[in-house]
PAMARVO-584851 format. One record per atom (N, C-alpha, C): x negated, y negated, z negated; atom name. Coordinates in steps of 0.001 Angstrom, whole numbers, plus 500000, padded with zeros to 6 digits. Example, Ala and Ser with C-alpha at 12.3 -4.5 7.8 and 13.67 -1.06 7.14 Angstrom:
<site east="486810" north="505690" up="492200" at="N"/>
<site east="487700" north="504500" up="492200" at="CA"/>
<site east="486800" north="503300" up="492200" at="C"/>
<site east="487150" north="502250" up="492920" at="N"/>
<site east="486330" north="501060" up="492860" at="CA"/>
<site east="487100" north="499970" up="492130" at="C"/>
This chain:
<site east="221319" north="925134" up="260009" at="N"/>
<site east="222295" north="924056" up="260007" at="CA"/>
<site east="223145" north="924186" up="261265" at="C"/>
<site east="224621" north="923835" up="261148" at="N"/>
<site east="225384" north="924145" up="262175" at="CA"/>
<site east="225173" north="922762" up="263078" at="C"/>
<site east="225282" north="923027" up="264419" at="N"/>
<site east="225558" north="921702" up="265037" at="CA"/>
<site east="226590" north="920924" up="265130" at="C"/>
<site east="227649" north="921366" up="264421" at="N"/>
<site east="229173" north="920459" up="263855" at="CA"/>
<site east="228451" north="919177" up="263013" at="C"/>
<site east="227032" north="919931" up="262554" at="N"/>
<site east="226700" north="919279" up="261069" at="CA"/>
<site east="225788" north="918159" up="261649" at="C"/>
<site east="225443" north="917494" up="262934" at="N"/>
<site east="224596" north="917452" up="263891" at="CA"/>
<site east="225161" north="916421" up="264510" at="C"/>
<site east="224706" north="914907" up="264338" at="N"/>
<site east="225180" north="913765" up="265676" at="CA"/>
<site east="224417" north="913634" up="266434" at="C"/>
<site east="224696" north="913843" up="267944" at="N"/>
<site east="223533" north="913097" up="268936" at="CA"/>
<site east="223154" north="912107" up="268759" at="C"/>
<site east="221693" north="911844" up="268537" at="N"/>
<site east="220861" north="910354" up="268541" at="CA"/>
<site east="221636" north="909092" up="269655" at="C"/>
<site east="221481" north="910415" up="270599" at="N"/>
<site east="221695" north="909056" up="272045" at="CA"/>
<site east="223274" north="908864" up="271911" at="C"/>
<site east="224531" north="909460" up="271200" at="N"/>
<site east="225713" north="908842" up="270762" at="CA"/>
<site east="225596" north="907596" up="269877" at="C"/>
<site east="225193" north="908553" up="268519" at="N"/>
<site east="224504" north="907279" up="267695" at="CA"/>
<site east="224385" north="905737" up="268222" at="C"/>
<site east="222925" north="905816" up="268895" at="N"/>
<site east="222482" north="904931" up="269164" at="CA"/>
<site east="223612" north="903668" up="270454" at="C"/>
<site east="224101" north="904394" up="271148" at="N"/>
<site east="225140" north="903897" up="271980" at="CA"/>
<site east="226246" north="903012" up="271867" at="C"/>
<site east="226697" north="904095" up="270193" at="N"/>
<site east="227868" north="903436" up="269508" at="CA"/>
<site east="227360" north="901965" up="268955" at="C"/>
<site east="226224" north="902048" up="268358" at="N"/>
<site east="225037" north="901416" up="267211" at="CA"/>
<site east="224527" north="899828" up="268576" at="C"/>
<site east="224309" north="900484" up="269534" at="N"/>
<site east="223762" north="899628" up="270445" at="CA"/>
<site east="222346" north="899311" up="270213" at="C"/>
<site east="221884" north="900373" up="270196" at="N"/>
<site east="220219" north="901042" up="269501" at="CA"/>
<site east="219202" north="900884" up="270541" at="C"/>
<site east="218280" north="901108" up="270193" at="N"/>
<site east="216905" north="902319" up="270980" at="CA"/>
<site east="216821" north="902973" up="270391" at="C"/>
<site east="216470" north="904316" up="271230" at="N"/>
<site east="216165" north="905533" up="270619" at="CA"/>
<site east="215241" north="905392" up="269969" at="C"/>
<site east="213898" north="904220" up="270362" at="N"/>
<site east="212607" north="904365" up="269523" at="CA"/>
<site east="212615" north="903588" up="268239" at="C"/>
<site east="213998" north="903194" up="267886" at="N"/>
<site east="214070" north="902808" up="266566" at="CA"/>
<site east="214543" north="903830" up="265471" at="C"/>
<site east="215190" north="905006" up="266130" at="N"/>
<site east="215538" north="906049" up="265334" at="CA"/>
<site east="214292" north="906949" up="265331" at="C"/>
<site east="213452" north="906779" up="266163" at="N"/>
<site east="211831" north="907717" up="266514" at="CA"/>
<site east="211105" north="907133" up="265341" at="C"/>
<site east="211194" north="905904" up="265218" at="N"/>
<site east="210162" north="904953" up="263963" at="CA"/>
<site east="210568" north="904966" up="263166" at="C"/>
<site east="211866" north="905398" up="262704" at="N"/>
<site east="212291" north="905654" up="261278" at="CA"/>
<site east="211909" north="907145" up="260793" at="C"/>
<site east="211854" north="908026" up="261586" at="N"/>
<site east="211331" north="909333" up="261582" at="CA"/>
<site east="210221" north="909543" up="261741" at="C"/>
<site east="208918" north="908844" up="261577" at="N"/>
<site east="207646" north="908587" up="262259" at="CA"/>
<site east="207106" north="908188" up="260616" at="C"/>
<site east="208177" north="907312" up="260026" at="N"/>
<site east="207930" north="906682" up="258909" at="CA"/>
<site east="208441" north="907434" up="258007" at="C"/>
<site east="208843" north="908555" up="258320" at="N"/>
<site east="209557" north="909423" up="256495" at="CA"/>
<site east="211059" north="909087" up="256309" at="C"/>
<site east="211586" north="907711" up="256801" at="N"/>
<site east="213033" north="907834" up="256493" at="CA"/>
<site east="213985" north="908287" up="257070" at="C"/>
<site east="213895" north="909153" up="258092" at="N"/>
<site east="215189" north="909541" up="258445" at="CA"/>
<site east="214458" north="910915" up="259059" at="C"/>
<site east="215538" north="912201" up="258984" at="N"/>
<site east="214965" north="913223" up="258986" at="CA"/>
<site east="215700" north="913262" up="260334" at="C"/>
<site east="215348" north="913908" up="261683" at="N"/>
<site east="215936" north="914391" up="262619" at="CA"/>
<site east="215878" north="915961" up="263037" at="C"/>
<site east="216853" north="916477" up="263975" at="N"/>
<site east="216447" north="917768" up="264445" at="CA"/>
<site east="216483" north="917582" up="266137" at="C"/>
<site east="215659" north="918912" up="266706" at="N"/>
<site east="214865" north="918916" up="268057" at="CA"/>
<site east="215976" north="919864" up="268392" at="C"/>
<site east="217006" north="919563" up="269446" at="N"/>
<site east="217612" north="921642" up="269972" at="CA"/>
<site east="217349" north="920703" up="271239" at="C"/>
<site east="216723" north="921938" up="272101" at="N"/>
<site east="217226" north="922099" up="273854" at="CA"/>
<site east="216575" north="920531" up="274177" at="C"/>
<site east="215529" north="920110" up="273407" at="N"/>
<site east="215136" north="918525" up="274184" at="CA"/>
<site east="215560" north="917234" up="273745" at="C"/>
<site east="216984" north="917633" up="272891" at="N"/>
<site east="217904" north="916973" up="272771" at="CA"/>
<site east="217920" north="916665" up="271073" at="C"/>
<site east="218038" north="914848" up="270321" at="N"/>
<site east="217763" north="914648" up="269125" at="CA"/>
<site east="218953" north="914471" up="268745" at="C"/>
<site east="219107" north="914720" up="267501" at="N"/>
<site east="220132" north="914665" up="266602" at="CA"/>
<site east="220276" north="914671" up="265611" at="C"/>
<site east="220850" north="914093" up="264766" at="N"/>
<site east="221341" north="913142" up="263128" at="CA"/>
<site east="221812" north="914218" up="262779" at="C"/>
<site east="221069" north="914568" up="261578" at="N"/>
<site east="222404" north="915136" up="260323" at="CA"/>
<site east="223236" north="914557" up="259993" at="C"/>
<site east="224148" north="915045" up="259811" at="N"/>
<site east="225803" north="914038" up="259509" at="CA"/>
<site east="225073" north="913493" up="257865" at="C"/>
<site east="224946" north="913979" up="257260" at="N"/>
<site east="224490" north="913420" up="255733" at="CA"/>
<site east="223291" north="912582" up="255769" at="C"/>
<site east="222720" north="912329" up="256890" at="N"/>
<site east="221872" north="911391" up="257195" at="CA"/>
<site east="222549" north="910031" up="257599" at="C"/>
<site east="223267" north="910362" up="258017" at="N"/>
<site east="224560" north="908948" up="258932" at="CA"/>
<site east="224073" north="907639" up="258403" at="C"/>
<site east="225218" north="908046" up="256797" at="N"/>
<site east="224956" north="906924" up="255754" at="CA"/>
<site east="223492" north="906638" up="255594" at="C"/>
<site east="222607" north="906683" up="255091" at="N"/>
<site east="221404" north="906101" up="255094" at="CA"/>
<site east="220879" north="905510" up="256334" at="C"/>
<site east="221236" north="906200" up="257465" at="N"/>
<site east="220411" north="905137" up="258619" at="CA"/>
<site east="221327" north="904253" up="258982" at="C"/>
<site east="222693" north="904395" up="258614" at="N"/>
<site east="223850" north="902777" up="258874" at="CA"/>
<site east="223394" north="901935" up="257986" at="C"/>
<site east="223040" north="902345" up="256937" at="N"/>
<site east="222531" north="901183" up="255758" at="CA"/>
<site east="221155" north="900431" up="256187" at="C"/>
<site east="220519" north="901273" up="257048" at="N"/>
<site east="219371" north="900543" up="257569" at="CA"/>
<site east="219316" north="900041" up="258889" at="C"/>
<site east="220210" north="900510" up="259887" at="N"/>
<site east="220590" north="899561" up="260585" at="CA"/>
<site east="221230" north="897985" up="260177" at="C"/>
<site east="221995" north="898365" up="259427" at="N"/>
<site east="222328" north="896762" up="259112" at="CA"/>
<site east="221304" north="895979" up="258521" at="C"/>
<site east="220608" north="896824" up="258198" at="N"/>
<site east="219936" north="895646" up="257127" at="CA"/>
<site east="218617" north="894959" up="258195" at="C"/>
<site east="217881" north="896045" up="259011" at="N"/>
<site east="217356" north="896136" up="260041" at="CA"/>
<site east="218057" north="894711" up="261352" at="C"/>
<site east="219342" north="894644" up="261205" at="N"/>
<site east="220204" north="893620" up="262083" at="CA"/>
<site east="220113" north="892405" up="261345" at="C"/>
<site east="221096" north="892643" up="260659" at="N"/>
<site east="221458" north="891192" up="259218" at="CA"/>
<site east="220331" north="890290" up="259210" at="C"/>
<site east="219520" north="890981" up="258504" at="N"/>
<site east="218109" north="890456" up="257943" at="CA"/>
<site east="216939" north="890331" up="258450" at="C"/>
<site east="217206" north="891104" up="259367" at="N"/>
<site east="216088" north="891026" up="260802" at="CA"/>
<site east="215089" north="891575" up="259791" at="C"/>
<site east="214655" north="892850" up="259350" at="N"/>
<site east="213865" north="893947" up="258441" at="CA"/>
<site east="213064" north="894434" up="259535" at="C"/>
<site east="211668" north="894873" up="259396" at="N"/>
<site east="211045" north="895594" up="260213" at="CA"/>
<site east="211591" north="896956" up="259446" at="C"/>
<site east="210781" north="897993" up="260656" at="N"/>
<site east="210650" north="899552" up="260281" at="CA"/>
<site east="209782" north="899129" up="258511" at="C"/>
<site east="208613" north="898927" up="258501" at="N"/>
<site east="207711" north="898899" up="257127" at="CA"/>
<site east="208305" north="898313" up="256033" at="C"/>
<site east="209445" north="896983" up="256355" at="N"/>
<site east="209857" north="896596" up="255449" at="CA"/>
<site east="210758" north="897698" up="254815" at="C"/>
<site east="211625" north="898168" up="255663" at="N"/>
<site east="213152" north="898753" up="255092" at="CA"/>
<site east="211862" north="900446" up="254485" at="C"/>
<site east="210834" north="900896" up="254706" at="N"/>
<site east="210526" north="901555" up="254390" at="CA"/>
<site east="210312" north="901744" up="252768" at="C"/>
<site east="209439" north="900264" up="252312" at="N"/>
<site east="209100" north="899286" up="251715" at="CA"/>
<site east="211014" north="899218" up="250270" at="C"/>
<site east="211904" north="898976" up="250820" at="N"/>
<site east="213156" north="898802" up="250314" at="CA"/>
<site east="213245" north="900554" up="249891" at="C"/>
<site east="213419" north="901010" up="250759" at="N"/>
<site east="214295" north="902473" up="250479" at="CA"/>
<site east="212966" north="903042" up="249362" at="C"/>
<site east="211556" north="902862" up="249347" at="N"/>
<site east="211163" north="903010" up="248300" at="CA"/>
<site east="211583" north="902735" up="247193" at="C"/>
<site east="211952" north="901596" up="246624" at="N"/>
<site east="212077" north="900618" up="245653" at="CA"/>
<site east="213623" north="901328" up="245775" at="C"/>
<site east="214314" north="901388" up="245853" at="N"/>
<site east="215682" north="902228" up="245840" at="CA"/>
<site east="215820" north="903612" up="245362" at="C"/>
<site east="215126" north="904243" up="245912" at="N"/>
<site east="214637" north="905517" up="245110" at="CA"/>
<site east="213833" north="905664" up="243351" at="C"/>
<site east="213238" north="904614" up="243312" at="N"/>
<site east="212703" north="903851" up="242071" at="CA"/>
<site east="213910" north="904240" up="241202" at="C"/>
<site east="214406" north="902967" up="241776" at="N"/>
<site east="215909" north="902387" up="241290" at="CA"/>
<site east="216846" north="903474" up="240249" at="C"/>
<site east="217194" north="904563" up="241560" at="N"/>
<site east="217853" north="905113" up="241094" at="CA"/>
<site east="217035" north="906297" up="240189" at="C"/>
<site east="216132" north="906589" up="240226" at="N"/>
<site east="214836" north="907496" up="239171" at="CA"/>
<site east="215459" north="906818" up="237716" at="C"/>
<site east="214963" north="905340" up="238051" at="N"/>
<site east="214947" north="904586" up="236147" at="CA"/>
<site east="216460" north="904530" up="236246" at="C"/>
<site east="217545" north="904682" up="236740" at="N"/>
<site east="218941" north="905278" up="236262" at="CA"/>
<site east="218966" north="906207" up="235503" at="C"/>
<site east="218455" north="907083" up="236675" at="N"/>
<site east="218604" north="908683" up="235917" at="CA"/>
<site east="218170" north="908470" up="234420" at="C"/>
<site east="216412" north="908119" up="234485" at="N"/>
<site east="216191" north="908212" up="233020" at="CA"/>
<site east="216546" north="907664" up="232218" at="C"/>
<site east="217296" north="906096" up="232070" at="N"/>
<site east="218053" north="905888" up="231236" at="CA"/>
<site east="219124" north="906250" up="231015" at="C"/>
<site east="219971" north="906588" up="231537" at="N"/>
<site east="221205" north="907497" up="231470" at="CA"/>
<site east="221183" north="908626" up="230533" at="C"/>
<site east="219719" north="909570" up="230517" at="N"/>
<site east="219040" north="910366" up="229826" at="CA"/>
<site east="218942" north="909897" up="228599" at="C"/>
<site east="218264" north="908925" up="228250" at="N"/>
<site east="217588" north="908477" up="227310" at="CA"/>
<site east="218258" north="908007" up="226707" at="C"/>
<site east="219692" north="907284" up="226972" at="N"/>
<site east="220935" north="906804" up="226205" at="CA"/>
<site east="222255" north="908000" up="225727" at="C"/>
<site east="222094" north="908958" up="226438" at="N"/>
<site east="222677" north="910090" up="225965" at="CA"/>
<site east="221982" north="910764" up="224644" at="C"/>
<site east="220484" north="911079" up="224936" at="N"/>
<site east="219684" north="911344" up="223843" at="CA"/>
<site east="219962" north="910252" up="222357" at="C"/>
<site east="220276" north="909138" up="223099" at="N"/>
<site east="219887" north="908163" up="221570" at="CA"/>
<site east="221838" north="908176" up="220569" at="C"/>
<site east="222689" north="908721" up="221972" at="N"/>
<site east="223762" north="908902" up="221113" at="CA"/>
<site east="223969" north="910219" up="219982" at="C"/>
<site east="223275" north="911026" up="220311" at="N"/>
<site east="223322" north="912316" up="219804" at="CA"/>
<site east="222220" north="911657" up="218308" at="C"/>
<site east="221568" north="911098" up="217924" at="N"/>
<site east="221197" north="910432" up="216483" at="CA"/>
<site east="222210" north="909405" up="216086" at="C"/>
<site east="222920" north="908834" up="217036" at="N"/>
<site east="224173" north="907804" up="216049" at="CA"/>
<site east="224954" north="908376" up="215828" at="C"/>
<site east="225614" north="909257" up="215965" at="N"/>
<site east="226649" north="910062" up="215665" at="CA"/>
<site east="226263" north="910643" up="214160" at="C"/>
């Protein structure tokens, strides 16, 4: 992965008005993937969106780490029983026709 592709945590978090050990506990917990260069942590850019969505919600709603863990499960769900109905309604058009 290029480091173009790569946000510093400690920018991130600055802009965000963070702790770093809230981006450590989201990565501790499975939701947010980080990378290690030279000491130094950093966001995949395609990660962005998912941890802004959990910052806010984390702010807004005052969410622990377990809760929003707890959510982004149930979201992944979510979008699974999309997929398969989406599937399963394509399948059922191909007999009405």
């Amino acid at each position: 992965m290029a480091t173009k592709d790569l946000i510093p945590a400690d920018d991130f978090c600055v802009y965000h008005q963070l702790e770093q050990t809230f981006i450590q506990s989201l990565q501790e917990e499975g939701l947010l993937h980080i990378s290690i260069i030279n000491k130094k942590t950093f966001i995949p850019a395609d990660e962005v969106p998912k941890l802004e969505k959990m910052v806010h919600l984390h702010r807004d709603l005052d969410i622990n780490v377990a809760g929003l863990a707890s959510i982004n499960h149930l979201l992944q769900r979510l979008d699974e029983m999309q997929g398969e109905l989406w599937l399963l309604r394509n399948r059922l058009r191909l007999y009405e026709d």
